[in-house]
Structure formats: C-alpha cells, structure tokens
Backbone and ligand atoms as CSV (ligand in chain L), in Angstrom:
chain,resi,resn,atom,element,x,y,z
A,1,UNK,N,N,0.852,-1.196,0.000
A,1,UNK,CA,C,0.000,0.000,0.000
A,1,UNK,C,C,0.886,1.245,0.000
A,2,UNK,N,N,0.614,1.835,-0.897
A,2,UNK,CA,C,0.998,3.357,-1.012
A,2,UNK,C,C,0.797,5.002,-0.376
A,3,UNK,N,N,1.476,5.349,0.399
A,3,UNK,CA,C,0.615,6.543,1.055
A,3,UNK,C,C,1.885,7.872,0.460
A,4,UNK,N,N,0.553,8.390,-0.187
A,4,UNK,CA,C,1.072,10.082,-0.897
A,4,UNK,C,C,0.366,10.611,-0.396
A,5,UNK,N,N,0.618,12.372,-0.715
A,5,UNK,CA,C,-0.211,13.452,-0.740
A,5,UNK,C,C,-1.424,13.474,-0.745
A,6,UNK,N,N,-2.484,14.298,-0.581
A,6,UNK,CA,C,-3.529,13.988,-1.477
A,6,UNK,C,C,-3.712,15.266,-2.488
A,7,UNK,N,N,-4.322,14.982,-3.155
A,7,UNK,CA,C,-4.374,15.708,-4.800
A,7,UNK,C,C,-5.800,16.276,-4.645
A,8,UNK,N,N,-5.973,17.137,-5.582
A,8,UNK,CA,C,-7.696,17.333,-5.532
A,8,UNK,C,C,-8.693,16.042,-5.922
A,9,UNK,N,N,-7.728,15.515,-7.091
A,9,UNK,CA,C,-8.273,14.203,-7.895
A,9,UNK,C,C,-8.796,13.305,-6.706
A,10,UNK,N,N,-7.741,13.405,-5.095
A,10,UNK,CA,C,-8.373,12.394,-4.578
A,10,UNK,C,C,-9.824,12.687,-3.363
A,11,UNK,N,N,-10.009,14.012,-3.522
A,11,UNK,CA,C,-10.824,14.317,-3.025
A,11,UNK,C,C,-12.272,13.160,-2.664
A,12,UNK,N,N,-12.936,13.003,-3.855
A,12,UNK,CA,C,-13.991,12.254,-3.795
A,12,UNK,C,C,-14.256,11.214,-3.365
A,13,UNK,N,N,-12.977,10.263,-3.555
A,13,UNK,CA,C,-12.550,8.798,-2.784
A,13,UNK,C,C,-12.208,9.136,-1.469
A,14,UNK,N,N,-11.807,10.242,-0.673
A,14,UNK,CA,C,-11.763,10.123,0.540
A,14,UNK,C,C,-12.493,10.441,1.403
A,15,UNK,N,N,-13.877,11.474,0.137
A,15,UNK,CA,C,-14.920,11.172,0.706
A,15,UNK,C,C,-16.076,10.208,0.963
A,16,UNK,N,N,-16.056,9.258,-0.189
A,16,UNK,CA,C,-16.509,8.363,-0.158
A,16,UNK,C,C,-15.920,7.085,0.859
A,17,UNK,N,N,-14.324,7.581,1.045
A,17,UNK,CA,C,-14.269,6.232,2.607
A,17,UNK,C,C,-14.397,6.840,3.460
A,18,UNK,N,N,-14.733,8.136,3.982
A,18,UNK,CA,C,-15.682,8.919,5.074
A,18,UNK,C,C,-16.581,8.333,4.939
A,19,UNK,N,N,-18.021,8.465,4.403
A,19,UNK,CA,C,-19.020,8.340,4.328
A,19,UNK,C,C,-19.254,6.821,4.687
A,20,UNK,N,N,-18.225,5.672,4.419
A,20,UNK,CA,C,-18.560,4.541,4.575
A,20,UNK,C,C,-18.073,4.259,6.024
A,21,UNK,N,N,-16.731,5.320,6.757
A,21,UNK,CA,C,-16.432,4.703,8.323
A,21,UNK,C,C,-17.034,5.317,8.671
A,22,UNK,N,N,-17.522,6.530,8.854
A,22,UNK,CA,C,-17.591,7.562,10.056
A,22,UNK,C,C,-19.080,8.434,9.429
A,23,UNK,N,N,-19.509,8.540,10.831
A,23,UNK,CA,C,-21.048,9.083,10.846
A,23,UNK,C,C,-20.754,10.989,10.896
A,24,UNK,N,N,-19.621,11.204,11.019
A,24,UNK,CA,C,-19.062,12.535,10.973
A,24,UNK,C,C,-18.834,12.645,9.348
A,25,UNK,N,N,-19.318,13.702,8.458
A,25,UNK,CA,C,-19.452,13.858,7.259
A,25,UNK,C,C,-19.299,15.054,6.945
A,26,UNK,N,N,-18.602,15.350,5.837
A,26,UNK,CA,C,-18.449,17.039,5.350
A,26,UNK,C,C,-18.859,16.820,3.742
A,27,UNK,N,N,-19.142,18.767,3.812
A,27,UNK,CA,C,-19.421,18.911,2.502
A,27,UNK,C,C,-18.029,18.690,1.749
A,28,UNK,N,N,-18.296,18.224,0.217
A,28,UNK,CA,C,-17.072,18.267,-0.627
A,28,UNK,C,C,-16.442,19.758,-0.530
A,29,UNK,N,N,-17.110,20.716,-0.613
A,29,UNK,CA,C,-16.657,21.750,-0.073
A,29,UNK,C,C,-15.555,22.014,1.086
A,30,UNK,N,N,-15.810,21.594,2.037
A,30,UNK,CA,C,-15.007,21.239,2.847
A,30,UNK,C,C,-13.867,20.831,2.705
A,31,UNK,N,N,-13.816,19.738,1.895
A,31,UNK,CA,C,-12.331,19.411,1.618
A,31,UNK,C,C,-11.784,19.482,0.894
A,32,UNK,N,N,-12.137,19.853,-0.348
A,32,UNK,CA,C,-11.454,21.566,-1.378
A,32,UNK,C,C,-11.145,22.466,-0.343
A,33,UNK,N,N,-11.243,22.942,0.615
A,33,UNK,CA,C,-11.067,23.909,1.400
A,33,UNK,C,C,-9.419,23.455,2.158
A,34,UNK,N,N,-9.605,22.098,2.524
A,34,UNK,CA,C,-8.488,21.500,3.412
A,34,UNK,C,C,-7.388,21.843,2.331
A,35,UNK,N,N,-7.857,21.062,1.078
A,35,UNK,CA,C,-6.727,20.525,0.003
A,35,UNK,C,C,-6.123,21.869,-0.649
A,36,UNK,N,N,-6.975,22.977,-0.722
A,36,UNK,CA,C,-6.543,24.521,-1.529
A,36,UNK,C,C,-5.824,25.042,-0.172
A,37,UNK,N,N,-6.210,25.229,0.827
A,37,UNK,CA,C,-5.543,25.896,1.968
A,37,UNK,C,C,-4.349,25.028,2.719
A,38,UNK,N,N,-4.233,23.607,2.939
A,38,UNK,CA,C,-3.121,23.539,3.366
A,38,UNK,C,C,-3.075,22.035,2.778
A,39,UNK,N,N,-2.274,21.848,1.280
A,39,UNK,CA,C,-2.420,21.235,0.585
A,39,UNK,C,C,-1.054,20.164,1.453
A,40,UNK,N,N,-0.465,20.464,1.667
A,40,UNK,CA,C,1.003,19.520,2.365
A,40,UNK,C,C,0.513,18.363,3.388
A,41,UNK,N,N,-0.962,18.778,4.020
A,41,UNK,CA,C,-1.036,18.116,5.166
A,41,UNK,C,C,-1.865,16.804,5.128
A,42,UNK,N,N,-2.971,16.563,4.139
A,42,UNK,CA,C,-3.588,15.411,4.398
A,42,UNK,C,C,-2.968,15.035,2.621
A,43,UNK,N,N,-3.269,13.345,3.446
A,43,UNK,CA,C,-2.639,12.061,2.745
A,43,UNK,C,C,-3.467,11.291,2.252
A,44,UNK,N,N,-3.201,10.363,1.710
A,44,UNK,CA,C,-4.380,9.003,0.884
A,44,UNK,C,C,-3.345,7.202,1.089
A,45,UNK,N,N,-4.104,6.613,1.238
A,45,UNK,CA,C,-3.070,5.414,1.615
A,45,UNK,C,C,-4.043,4.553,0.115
A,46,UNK,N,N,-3.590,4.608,-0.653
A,46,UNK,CA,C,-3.949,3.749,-2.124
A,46,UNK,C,C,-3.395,2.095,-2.766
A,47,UNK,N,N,-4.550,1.462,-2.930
A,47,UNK,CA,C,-3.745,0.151,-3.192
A,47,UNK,C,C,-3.315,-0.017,-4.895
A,48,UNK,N,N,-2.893,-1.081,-4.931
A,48,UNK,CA,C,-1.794,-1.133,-5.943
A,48,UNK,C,C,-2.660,-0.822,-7.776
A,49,UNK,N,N,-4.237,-0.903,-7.287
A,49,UNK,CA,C,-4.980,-0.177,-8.789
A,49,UNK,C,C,-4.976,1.249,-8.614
A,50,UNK,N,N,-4.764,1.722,-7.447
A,50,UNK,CA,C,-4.535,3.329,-7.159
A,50,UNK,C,C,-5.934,3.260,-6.483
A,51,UNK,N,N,-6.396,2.792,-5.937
A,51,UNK,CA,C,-7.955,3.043,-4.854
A,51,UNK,C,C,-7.942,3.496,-3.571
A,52,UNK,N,N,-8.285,4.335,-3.252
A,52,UNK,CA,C,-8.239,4.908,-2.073
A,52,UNK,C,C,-8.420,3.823,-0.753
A,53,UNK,N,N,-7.437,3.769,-0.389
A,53,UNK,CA,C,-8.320,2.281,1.151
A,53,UNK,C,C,-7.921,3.090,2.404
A,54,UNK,N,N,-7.827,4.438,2.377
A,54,UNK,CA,C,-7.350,5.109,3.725
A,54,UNK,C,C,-7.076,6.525,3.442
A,55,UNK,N,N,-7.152,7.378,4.272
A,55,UNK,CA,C,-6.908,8.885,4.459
A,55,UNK,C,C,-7.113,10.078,5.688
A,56,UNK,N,N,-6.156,10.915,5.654
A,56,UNK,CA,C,-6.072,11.463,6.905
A,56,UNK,C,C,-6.202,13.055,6.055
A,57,UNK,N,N,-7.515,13.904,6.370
A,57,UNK,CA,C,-7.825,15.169,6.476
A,57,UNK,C,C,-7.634,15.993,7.399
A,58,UNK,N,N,-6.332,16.889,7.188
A,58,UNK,CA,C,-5.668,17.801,8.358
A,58,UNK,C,C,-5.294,18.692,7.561
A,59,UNK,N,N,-5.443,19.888,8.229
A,59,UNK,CA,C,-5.432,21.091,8.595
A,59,UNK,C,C,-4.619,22.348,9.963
A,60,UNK,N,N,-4.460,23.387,9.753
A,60,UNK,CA,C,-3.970,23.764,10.782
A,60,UNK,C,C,-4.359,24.750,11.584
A,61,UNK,N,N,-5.179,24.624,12.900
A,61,UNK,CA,C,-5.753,25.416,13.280
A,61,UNK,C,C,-6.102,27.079,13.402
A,62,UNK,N,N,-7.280,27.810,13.016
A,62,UNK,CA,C,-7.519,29.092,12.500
A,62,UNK,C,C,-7.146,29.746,13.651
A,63,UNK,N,N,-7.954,29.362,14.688
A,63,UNK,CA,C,-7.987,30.318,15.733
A,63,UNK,C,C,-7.272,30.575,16.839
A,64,UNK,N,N,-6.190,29.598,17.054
A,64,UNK,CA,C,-4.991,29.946,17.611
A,64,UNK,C,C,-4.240,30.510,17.330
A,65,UNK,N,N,-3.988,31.740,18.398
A,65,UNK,CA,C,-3.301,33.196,17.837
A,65,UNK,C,C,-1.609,33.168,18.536
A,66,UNK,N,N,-1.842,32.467,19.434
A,66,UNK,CA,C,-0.225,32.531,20.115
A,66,UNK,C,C,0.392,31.163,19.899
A,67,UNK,N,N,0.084,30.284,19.225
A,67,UNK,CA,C,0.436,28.783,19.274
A,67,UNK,C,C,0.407,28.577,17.742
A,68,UNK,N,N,1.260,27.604,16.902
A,68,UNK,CA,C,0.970,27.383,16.030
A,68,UNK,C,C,0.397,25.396,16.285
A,69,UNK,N,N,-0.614,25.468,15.701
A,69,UNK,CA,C,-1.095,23.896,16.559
A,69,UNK,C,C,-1.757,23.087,14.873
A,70,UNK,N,N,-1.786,21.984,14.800
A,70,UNK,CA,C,-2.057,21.301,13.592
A,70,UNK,C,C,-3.375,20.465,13.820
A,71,UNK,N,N,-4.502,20.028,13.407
A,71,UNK,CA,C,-5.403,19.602,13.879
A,71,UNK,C,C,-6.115,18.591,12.517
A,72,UNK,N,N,-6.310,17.169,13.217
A,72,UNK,CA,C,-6.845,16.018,12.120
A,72,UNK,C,C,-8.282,16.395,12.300
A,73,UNK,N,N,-8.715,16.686,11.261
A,73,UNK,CA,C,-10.593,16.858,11.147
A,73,UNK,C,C,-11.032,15.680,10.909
A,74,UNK,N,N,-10.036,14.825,10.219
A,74,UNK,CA,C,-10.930,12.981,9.829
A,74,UNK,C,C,-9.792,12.502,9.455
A,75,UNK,N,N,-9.647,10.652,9.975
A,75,UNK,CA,C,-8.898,10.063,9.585
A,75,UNK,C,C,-9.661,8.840,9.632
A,76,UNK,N,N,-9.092,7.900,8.283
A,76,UNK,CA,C,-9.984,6.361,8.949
A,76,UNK,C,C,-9.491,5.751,7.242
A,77,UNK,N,N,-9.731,4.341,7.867
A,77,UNK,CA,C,-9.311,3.298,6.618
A,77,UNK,C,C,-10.200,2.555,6.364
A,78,UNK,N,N,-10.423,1.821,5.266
A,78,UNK,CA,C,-11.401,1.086,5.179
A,78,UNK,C,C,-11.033,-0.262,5.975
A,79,UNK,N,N,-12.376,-0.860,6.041
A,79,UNK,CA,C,-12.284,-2.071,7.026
A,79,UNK,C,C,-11.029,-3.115,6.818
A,80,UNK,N,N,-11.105,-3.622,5.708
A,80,UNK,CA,C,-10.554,-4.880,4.835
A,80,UNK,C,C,-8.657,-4.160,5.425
A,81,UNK,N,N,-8.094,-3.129,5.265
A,81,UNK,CA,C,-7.074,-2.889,5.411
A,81,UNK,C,C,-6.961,-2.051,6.699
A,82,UNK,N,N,-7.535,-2.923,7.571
A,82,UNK,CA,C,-7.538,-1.866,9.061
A,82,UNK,C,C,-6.178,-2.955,9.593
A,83,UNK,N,N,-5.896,-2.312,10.484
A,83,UNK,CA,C,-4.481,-3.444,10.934
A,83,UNK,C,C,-3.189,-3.545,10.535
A,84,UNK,N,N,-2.746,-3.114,9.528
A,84,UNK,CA,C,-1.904,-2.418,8.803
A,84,UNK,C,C,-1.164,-1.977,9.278
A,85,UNK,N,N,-1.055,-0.787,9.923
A,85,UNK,CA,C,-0.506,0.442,10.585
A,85,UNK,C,C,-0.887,1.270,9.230
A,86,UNK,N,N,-1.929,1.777,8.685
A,86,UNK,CA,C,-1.681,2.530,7.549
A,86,UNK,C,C,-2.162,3.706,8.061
A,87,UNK,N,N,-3.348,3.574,9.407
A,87,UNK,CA,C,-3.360,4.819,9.669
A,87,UNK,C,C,-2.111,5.374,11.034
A,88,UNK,N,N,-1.484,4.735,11.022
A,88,UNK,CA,C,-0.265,5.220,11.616
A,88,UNK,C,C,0.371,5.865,11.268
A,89,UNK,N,N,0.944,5.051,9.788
A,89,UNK,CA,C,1.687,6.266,8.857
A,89,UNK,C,C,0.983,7.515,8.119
A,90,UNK,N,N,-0.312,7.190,8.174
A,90,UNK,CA,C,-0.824,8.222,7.570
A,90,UNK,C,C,-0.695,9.898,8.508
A,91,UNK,N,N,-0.875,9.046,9.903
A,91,UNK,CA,C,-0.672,10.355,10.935
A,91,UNK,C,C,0.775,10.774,11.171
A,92,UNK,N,N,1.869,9.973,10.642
A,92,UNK,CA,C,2.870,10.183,10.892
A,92,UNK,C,C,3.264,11.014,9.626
A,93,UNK,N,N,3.184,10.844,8.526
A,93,UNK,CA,C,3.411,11.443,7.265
A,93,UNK,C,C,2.594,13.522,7.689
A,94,UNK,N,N,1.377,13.208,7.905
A,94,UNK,CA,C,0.672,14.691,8.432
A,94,UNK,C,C,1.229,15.614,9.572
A,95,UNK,N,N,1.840,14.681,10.646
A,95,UNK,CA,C,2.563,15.425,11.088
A,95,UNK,C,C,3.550,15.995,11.190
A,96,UNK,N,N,4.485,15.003,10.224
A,96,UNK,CA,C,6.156,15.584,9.604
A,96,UNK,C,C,5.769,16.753,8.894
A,97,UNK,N,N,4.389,16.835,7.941
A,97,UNK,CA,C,4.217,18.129,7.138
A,97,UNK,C,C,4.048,19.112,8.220
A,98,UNK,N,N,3.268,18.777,9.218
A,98,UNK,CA,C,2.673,20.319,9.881
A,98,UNK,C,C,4.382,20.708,10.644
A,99,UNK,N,N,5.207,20.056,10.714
A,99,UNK,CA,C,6.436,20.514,11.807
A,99,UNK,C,C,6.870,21.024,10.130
A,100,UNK,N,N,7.244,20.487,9.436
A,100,UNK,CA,C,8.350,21.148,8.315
A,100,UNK,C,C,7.811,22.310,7.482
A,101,UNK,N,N,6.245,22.488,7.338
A,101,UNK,CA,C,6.161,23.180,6.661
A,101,UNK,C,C,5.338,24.765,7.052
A,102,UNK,N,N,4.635,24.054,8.732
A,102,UNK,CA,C,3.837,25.757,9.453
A,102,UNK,C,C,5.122,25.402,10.720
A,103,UNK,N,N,6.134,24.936,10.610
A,103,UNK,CA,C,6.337,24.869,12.457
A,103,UNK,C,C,5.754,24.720,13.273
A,104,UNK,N,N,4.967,23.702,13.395
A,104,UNK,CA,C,3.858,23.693,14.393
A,104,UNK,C,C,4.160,22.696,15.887
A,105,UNK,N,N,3.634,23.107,16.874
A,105,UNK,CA,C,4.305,22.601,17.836
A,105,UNK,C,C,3.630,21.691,18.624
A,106,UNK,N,N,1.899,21.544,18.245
A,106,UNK,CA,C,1.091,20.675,18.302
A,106,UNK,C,C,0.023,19.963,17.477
A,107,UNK,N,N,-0.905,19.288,18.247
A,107,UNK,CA,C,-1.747,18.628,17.289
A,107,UNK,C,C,-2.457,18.307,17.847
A,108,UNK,N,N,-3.898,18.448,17.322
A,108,UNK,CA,C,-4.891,18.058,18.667
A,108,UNK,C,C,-6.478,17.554,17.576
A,109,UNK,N,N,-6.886,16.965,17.810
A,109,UNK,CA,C,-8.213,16.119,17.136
A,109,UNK,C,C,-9.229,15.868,18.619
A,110,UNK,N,N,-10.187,15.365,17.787
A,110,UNK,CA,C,-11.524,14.984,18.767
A,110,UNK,C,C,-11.697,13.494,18.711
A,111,UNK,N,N,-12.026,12.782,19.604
A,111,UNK,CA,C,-12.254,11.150,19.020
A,111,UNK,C,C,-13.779,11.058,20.042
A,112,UNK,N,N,-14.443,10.274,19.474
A,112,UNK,CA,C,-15.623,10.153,20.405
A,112,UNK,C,C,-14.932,9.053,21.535
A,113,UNK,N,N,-15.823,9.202,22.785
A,113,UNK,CA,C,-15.714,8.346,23.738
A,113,UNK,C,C,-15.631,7.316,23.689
A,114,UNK,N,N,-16.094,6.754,22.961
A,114,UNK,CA,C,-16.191,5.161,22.693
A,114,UNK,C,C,-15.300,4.553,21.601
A,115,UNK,N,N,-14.528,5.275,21.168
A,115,UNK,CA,C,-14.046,4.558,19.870
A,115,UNK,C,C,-12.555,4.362,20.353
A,116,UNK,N,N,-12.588,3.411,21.092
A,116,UNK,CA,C,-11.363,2.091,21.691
A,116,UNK,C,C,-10.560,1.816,20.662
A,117,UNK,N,N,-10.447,1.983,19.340
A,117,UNK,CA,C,-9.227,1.793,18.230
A,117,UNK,C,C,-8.925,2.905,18.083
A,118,UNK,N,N,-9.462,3.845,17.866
A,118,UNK,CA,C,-8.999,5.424,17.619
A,118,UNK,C,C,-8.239,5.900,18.512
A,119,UNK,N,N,-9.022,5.788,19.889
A,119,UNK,CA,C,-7.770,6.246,21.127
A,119,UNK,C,C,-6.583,5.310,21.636
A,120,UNK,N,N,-7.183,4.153,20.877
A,120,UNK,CA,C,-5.698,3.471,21.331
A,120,UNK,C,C,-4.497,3.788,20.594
A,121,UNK,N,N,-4.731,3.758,19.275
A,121,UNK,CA,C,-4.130,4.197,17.908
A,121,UNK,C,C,-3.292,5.410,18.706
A,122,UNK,N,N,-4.215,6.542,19.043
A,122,UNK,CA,C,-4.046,8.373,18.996
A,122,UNK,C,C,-3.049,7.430,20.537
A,123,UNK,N,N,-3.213,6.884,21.618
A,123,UNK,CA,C,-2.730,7.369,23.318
A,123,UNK,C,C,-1.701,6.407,23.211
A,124,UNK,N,N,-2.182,5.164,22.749
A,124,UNK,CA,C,-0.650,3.760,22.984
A,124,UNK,C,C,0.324,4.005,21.367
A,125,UNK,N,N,0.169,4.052,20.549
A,125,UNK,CA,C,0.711,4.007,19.582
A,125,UNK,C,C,2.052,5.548,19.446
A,126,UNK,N,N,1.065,6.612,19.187
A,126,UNK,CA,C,1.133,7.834,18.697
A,126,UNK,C,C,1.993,8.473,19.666
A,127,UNK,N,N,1.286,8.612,21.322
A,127,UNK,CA,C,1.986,9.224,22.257
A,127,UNK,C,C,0.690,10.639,22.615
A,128,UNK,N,N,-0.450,10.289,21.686
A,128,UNK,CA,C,-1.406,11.680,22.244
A,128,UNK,C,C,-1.779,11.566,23.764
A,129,UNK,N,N,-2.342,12.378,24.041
A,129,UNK,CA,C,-2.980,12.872,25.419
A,129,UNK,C,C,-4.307,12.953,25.436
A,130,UNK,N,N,-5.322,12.845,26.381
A,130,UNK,CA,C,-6.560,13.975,26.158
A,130,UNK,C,C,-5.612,14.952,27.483
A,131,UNK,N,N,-6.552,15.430,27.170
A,131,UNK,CA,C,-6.764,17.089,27.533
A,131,UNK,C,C,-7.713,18.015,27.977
A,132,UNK,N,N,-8.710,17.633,27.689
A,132,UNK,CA,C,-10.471,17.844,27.850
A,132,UNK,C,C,-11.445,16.700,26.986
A,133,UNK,N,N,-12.306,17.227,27.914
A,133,UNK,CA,C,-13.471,16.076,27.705
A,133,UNK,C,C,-14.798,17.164,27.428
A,134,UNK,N,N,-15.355,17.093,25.995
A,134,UNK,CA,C,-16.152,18.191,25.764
A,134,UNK,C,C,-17.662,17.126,25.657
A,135,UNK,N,N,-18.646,17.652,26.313
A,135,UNK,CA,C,-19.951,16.768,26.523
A,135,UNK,C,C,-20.980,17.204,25.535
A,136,UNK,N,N,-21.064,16.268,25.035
A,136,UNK,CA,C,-22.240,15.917,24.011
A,136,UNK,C,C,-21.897,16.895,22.786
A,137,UNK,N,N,-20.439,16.315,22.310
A,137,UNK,CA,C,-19.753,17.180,21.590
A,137,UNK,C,C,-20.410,17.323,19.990
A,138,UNK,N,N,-20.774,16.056,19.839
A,138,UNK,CA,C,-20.897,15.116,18.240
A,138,UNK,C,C,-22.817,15.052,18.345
A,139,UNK,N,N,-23.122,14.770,17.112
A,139,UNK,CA,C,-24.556,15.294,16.583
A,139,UNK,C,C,-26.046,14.055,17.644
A,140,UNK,N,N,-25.297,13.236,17.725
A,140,UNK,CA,C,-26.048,12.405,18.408
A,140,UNK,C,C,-25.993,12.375,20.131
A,141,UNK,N,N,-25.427,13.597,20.685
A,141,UNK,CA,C,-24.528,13.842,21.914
A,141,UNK,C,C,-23.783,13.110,22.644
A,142,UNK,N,N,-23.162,12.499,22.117
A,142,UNK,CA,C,-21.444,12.039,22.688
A,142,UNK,C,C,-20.771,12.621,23.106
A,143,UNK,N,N,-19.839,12.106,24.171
A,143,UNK,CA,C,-18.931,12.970,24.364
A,143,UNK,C,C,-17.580,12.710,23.625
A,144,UNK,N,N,-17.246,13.952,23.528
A,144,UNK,CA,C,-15.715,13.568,22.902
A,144,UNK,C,C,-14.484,14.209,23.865
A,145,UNK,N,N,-13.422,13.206,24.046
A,145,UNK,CA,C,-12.124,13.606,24.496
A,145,UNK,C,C,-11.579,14.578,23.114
A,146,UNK,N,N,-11.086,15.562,23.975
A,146,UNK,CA,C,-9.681,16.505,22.591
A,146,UNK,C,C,-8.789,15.820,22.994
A,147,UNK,N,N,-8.189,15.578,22.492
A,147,UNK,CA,C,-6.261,14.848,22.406
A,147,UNK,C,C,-5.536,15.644,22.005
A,148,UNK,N,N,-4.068,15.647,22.140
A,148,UNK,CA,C,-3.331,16.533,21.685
A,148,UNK,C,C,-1.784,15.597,21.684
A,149,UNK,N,N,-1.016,16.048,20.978
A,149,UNK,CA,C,0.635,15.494,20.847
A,149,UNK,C,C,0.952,16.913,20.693
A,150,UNK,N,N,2.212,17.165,21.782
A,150,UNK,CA,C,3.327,17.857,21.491
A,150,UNK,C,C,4.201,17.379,21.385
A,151,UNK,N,N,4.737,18.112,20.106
A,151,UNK,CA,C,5.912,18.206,19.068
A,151,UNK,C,C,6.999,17.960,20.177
A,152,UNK,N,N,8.140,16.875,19.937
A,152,UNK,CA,C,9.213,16.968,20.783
A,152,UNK,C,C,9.954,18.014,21.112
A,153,UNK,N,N,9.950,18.624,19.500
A,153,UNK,CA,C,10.858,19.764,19.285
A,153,UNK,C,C,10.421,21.135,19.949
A,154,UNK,N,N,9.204,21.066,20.344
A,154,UNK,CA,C,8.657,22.268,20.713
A,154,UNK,C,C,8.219,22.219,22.430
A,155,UNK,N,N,9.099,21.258,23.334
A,155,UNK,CA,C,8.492,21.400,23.905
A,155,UNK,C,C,9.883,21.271,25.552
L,1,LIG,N1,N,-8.465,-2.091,18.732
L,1,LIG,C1,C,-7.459,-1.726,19.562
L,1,LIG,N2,N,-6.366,-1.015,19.155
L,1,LIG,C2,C,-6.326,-0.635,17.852
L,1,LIG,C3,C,-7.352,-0.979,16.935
L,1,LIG,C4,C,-8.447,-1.745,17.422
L,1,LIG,N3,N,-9.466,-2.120,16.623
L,1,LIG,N4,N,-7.042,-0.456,15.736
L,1,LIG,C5,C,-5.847,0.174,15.868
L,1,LIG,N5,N,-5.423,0.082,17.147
L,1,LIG,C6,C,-4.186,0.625,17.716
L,1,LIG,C7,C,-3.208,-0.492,17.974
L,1,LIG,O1,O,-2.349,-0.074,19.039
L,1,LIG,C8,C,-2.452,-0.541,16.655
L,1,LIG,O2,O,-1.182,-1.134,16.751
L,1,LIG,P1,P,-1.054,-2.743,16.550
L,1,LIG,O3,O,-1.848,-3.112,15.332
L,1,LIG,O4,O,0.428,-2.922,16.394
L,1,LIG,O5,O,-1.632,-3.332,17.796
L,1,LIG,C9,C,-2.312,0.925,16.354
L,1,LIG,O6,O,-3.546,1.509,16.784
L,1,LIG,C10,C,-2.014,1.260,14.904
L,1,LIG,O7,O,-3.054,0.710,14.120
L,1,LIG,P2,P,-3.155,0.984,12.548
L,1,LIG,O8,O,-3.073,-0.337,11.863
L,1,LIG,O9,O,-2.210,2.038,12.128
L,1,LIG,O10,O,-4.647,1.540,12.498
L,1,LIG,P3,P,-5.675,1.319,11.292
L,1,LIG,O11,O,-4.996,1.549,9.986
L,1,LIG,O12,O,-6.371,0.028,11.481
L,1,LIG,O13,O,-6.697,2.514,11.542
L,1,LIG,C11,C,-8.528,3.580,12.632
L,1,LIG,C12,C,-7.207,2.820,12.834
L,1,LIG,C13,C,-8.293,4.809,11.768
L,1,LIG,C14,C,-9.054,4.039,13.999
L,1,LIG,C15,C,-9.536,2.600,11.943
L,1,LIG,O14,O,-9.921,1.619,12.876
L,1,LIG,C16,C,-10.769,3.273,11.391
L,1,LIG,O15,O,-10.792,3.739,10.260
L,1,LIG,N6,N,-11.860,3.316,12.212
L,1,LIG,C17,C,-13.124,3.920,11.790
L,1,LIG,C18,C,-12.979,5.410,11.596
L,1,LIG,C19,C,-12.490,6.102,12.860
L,1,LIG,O16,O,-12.885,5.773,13.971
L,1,LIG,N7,N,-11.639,7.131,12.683
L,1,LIG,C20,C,-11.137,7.983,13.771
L,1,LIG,C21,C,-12.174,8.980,14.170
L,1,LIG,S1,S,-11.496,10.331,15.159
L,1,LIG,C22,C,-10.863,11.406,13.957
L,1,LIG,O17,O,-11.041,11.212,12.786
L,1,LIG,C23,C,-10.033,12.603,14.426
C-alpha cells in the first residue's frame, strides 16, 4: 500500500471512505477547502490499482493566535485494510508536514468516547494525550475527548 499526498483528484474517494467509516461527514466543499488551503497536510493510503483504502484530512488550526497547533478533522481506513498500521503512517506522514512546513508545535483532534481503536491508535501508539473532555460534543450527543501530541521539538 501506497501513502502520498492527497491531490484534488483524490478528493472524492476520501470522501466516499468517510461516508462509509464515520457518521461525521463534510461537505465536498469542505475538503477543497483542506486541500486549496493547506495542501502539504492530508494524505491518501492507495492500493496497488490506485484506490483509495485510507486517508487522513488535516489542517492547521484558525484560531490559535499565540500557538501554532495542527489539527486532524478525519482520519480512517477502510475495514478490509484496518491493521496495517496505515493509519499510523498516515498520521505520521501529516505530522512531519505540519512541523516542516507551518512549524507547528502541536496537534490536537476529537475522538468520540467510545471509539477504543482510535484512542488506542491516537494514546498507545502515537503518544497523544486527552486534555479535555467536551460533553455531548458530536450530533447524536457524545462525548468527545480533545487529544493533543506535542511536538518533541517544541516542547
Ligand atoms: N483495537 C485496539 N487497538 C487498535 C485498533 C483496534 N481495533 N485499531 C488500531 N489500534 C491501535 C493499535 O495499538 C495498533 O497497533 P497494533 O496493530 O500494532 O496493535 C495501532 O492503533 C495502529 O493501528 P493501525 O493499523 O495504524 O490503524 P488502522 O490503519 O487500522 O486505523 C482507525 C485505525 C483509523 C481508527 C480505523 O480503525 C478506522 O478507520 N476506524 C473507523 C474510523 C475512525 O474511527 N476514525 C477515527 C475517528 S477520530 C478522527 O477522525 C479525528
């Protein structure tokens, strides 16, 4: 499996393996927005016909004025190639961009409460944190932990 950039071309396939993991959904709009504004940061993990089987949509946070901080809006693989480590590298590839290319000195995402692969992935694997616990964060009211990794270098 292959993990590049993502392109505009791959826009649609990574919305379409959104739409099939995760009940969290954006407009295509949306991620023309990610891909035109901070094109370095999200990735595509593609198998050997070039098909999208994974992707990480990141961005770098607007509204932090004294911090430069990097933030995953969606990451996820399809089922069949879960286990992998592909979304490992996929978070690892996004975050080498946000240090080399904004200097950024963190990184922080939302995971719902319940999703025991995501936070294991983000807390045993990765090295994230939570940080806060925001209640009935997500559309069906869940709560979600924020997580965060600081940058070695920045800290
Ligand atoms: N149970 C427990 N630990 C897990 C699991 C699991 N099901 N999946 C991954 N992990 C942990 C393990 O520590 C694993 O290391 P190991 O395989 O050596 O034990 C480590 O994470 C790395 O796993 P990867 O193979 O890199 O993870 P994968 O490619 O399978 O993707 C993901 C993990 C993205 C959570 C996948 O299960 C998925 O797409 N789930 C549905 C979508 C989702 O929940 N996305 C995250 C939402 S939060 C957000 O987007 C900011």
């Amino acid at each position: 499996m292959d993990i590049r950039q993502a392109t505009i071309d791959d826009l649609l396939g990574m919305q379409n393996a959104n739409l099939l993991n995760l009940p969290e959904n954006y407009t295509f709009k949306y991620y023309l927005y990610h891909a035109l504004t901070w094109p370095e940061l999200s990735f595509v993990a593609v198998d050997p016909r070039g098909r999208i089987v994974g992707y990480i949509l990141a961005k770098m946070d607007e509204d932090s004025t004294d911090e430069v901080i990097g933030h995953v809006t969606s990451i996820s693989v399809l089922r069949p190639y879960r286990r992998l480590g592909l979304a490992n590298k996929l978070m690892k590839q996004s975050q080498e961009a946000m240090v080399a290319h904004y200097k950024a000195s963190k990184i922080t995402l939302h995971v719902r409460k319940s999703n025991r692969a995501a936070i294991s992935l983000y807390r045993d694997t990765l090295g994230f944190e939570v940080f806060t616990m925001e209640k009935g964060y997500y559309a069906d009211n869940e709560d979600a932990y924020g997580m965060r990794y600081i940058f070695p270098q920045a800290s």
